[in-house]
VMD Tcl script that builds the backbone (N, CA, C; Angstrom):
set m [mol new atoms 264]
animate dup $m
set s [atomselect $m all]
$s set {name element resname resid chain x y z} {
  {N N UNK 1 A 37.381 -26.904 253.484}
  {CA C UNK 1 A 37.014 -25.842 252.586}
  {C C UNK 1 A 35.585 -26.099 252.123}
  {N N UNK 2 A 34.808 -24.928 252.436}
  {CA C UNK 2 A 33.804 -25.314 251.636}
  {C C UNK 2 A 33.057 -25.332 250.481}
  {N N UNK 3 A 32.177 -25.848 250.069}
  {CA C UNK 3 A 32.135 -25.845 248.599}
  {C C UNK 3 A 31.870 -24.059 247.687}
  {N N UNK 4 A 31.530 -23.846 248.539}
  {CA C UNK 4 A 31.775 -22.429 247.779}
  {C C UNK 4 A 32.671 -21.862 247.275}
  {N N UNK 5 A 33.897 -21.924 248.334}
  {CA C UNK 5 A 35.683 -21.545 248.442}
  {C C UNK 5 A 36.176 -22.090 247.437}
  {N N UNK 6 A 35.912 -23.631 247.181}
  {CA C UNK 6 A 36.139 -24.417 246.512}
  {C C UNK 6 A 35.838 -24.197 244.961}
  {N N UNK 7 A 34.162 -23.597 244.578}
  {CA C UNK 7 A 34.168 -23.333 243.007}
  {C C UNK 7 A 34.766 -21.833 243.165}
  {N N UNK 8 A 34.777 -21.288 244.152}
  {CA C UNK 8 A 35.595 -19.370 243.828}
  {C C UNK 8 A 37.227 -19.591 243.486}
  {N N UNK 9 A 37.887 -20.970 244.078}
  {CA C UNK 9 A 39.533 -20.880 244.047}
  {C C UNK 9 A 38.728 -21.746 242.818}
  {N N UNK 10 A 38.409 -22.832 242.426}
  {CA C UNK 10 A 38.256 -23.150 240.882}
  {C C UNK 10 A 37.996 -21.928 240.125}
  {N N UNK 11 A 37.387 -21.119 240.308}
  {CA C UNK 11 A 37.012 -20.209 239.046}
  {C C UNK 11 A 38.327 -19.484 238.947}
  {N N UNK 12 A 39.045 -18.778 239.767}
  {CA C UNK 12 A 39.755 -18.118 240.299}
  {C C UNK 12 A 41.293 -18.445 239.070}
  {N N UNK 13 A 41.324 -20.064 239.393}
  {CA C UNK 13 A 42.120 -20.819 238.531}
  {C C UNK 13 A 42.237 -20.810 237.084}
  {N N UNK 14 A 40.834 -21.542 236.840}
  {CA C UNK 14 A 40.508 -21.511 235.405}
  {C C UNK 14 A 40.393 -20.157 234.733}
  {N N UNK 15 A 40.166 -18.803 235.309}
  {CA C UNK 15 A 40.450 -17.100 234.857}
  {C C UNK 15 A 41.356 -17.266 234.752}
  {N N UNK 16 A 42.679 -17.298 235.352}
  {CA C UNK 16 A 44.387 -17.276 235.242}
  {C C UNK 16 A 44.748 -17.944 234.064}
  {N N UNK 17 A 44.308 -19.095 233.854}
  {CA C UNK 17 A 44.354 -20.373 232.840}
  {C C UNK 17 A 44.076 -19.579 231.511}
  {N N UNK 18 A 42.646 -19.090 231.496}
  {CA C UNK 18 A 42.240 -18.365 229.883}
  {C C UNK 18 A 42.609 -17.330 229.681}
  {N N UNK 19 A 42.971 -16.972 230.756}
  {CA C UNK 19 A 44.202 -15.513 230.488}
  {C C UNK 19 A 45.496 -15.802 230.091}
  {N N UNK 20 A 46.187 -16.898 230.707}
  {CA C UNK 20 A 47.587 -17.206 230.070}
  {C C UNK 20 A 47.072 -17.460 229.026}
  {N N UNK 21 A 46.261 -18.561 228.729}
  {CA C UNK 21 A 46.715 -18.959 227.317}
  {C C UNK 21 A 46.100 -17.868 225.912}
  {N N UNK 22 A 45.165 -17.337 226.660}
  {CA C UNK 22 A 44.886 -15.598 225.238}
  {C C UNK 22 A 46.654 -15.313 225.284}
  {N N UNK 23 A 47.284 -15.259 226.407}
  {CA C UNK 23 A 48.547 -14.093 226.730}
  {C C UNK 23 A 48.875 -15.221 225.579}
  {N N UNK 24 A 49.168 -16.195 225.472}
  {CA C UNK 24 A 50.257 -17.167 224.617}
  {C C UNK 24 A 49.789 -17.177 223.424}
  {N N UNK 25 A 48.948 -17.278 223.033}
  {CA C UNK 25 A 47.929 -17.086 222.191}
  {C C UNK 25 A 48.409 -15.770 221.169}
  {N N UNK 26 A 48.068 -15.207 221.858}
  {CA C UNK 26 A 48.446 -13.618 221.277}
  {C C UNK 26 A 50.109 -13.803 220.700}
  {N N UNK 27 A 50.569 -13.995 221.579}
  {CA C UNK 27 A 52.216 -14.225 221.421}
  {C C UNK 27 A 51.977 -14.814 219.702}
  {N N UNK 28 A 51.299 -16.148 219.665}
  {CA C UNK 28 A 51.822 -16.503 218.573}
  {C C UNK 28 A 51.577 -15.729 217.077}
  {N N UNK 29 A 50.067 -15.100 217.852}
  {CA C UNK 29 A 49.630 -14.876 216.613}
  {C C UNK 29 A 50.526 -13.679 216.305}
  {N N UNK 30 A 51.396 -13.030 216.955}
  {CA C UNK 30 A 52.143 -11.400 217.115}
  {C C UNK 30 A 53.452 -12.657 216.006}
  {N N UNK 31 A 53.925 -13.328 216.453}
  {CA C UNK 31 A 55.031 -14.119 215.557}
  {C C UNK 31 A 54.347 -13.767 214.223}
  {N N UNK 32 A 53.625 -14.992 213.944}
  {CA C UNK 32 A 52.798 -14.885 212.609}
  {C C UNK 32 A 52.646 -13.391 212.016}
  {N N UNK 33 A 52.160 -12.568 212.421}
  {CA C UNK 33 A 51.807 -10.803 211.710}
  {C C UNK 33 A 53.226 -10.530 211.743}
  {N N UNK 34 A 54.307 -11.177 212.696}
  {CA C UNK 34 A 55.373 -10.196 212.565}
  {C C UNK 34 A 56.603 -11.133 210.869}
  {N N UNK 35 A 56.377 -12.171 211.117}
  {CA C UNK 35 A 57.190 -13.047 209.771}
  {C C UNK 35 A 55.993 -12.733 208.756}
  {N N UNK 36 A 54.359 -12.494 208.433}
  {CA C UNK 36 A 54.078 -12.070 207.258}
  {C C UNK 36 A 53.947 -10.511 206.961}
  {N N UNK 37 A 54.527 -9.885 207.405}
  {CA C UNK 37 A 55.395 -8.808 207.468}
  {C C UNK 37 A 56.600 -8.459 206.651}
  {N N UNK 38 A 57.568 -8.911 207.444}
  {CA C UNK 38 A 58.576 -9.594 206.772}
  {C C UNK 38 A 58.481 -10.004 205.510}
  {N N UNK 39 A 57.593 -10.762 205.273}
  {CA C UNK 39 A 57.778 -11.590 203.882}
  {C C UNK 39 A 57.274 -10.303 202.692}
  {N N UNK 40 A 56.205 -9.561 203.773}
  {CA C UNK 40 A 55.556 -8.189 202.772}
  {C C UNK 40 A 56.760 -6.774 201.912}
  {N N UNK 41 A 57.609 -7.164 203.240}
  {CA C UNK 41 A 58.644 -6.037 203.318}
  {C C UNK 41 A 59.621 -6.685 201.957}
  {N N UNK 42 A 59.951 -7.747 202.345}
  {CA C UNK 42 A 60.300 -8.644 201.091}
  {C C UNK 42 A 60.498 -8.030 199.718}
  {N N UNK 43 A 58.712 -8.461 199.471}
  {CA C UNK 43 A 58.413 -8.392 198.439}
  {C C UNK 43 A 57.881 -7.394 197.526}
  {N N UNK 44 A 57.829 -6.280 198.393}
  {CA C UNK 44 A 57.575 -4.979 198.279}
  {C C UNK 44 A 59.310 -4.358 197.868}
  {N N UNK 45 A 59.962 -4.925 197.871}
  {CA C UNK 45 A 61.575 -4.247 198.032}
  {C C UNK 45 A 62.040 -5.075 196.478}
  {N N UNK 46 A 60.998 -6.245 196.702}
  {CA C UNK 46 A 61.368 -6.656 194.907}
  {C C UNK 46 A 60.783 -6.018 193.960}
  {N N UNK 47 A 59.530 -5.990 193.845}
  {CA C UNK 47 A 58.240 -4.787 193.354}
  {C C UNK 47 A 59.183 -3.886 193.051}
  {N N UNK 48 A 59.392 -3.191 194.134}
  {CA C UNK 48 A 59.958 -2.090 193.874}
  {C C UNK 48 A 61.373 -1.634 192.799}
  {N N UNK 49 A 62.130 -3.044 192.889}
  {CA C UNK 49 A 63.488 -3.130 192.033}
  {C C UNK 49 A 62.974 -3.145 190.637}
  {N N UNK 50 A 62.030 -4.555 190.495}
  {CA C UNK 50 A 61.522 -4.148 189.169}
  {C C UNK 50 A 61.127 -3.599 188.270}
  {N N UNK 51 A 60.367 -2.982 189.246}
  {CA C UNK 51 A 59.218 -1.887 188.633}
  {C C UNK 51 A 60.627 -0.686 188.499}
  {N N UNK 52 A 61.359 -0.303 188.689}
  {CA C UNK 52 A 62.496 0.583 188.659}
  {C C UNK 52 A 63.812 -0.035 187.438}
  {N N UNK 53 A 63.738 -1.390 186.963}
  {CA C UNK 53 A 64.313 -1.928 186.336}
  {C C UNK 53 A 63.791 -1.876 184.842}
  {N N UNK 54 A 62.484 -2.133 185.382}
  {CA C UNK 54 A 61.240 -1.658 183.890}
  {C C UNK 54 A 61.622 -0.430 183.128}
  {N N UNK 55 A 61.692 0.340 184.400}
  {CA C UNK 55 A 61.998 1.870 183.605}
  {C C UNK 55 A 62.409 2.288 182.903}
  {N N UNK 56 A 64.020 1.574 183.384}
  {CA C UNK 56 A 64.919 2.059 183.285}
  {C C UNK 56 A 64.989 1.589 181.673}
  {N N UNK 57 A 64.706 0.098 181.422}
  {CA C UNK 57 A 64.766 -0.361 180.214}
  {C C UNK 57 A 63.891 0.232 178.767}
  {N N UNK 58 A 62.603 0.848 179.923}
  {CA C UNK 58 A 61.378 1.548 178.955}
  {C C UNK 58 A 62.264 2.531 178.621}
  {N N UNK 59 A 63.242 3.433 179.425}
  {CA C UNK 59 A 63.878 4.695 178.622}
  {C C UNK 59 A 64.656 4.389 177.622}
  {N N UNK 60 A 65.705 3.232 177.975}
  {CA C UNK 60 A 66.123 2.682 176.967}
  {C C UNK 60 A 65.771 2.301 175.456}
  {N N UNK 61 A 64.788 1.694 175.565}
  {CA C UNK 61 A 63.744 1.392 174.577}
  {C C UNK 61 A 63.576 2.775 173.665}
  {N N UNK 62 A 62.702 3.515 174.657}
  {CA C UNK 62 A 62.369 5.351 173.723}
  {C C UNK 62 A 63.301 5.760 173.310}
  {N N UNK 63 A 64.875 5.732 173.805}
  {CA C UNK 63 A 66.017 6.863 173.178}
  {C C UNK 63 A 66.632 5.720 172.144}
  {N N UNK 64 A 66.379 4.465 171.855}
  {CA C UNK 64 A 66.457 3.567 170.639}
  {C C UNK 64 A 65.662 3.942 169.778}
  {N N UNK 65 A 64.975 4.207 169.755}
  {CA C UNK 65 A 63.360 4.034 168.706}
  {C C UNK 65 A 63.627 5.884 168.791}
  {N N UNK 66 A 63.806 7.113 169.203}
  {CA C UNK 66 A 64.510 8.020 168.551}
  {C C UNK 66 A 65.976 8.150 167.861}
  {N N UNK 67 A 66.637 7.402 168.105}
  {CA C UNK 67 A 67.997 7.084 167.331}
  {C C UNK 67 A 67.489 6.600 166.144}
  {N N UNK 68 A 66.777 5.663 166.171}
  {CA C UNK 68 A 66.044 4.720 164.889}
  {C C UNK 68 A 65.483 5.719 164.039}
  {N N UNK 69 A 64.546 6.559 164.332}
  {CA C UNK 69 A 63.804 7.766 163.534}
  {C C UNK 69 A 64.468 8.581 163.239}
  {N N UNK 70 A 65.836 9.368 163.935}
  {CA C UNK 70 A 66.798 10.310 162.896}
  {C C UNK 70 A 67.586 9.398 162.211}
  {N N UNK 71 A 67.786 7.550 162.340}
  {CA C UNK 71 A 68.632 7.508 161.097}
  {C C UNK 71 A 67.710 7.018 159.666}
  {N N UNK 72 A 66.202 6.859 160.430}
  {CA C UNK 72 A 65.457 6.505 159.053}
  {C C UNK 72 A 65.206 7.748 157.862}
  {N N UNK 73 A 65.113 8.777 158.788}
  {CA C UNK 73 A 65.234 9.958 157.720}
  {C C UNK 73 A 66.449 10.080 157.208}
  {N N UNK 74 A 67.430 9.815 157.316}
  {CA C UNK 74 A 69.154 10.211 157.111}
  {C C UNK 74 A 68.879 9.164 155.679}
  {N N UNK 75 A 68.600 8.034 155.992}
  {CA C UNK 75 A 68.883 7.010 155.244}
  {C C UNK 75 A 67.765 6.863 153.736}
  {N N UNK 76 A 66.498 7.477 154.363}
  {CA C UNK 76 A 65.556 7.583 153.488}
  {C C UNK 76 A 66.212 9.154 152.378}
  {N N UNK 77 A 66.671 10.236 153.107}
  {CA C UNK 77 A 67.494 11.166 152.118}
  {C C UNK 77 A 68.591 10.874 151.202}
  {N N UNK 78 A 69.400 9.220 151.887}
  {CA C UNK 78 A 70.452 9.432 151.034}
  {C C UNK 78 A 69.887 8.491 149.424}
  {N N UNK 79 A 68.494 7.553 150.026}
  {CA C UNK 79 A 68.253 6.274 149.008}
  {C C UNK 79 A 67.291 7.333 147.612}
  {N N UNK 80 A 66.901 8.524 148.429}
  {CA C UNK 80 A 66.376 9.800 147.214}
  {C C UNK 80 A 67.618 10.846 146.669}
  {N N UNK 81 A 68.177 10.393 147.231}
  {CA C UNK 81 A 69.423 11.443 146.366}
  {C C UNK 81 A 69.924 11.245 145.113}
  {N N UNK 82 A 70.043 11.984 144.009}
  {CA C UNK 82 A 70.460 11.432 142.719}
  {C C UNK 82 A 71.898 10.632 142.731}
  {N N UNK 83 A 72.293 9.775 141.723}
  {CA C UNK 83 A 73.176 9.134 142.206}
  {C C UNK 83 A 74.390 10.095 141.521}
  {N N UNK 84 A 75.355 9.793 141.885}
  {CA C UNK 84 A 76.817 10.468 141.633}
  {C C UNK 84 A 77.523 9.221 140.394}
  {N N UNK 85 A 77.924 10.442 139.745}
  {CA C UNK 85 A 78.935 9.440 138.718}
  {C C UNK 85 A 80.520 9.595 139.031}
  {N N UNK 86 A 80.510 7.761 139.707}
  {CA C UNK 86 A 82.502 7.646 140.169}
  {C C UNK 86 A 83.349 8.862 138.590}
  {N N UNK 87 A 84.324 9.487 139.498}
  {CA C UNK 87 A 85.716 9.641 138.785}
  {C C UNK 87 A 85.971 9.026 138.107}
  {N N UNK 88 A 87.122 9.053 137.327}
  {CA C UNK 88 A 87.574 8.125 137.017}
  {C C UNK 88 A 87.842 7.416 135.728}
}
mol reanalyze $m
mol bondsrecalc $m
mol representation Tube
mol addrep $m
């Protein structure tokens, strides 16, 4: 073989070579994007519970604090009311 044949089947080789290993290469890095993904999907699905848990408690909160304000007036009418004299 002569030396020509010789660096064309070397080159020939070493192309196949940096092509598999981009191909493997790639592979891993496709793992990696595909588990921090995953972990996004995650944590986006917790986000999401919370932030929906928040809410739910913030409404809670507002229809307390209006319960609170019709009984402060109730209570502020009865502490101005003249007093009553027991029976008896």
């Amino acid at each position: 073989m002569s030396l020509t044949k010789r660096h064309l089947a070397m080159a020939r080789l070493l192309g196949v070579a940096i092509v598999a290993s981009w191909g493997l290469g790639a592979c891993a890095y496709k793992d990696d994007f595909v588990r921090v993904n995953s972990r996004l999907d995650q944590l986006d699905t917790k986000v999401q519970s919370a932030a929906q848990s928040a809410e739910s408690a913030n409404q809670s909160a507002q229809q307390a604090n209006q319960r609170l304000d019709q009984l402060e007036g109730r209570v502020k009418q009865l502490e101005t009311a003249p007093r009553r004299v027991p029976r008896g």
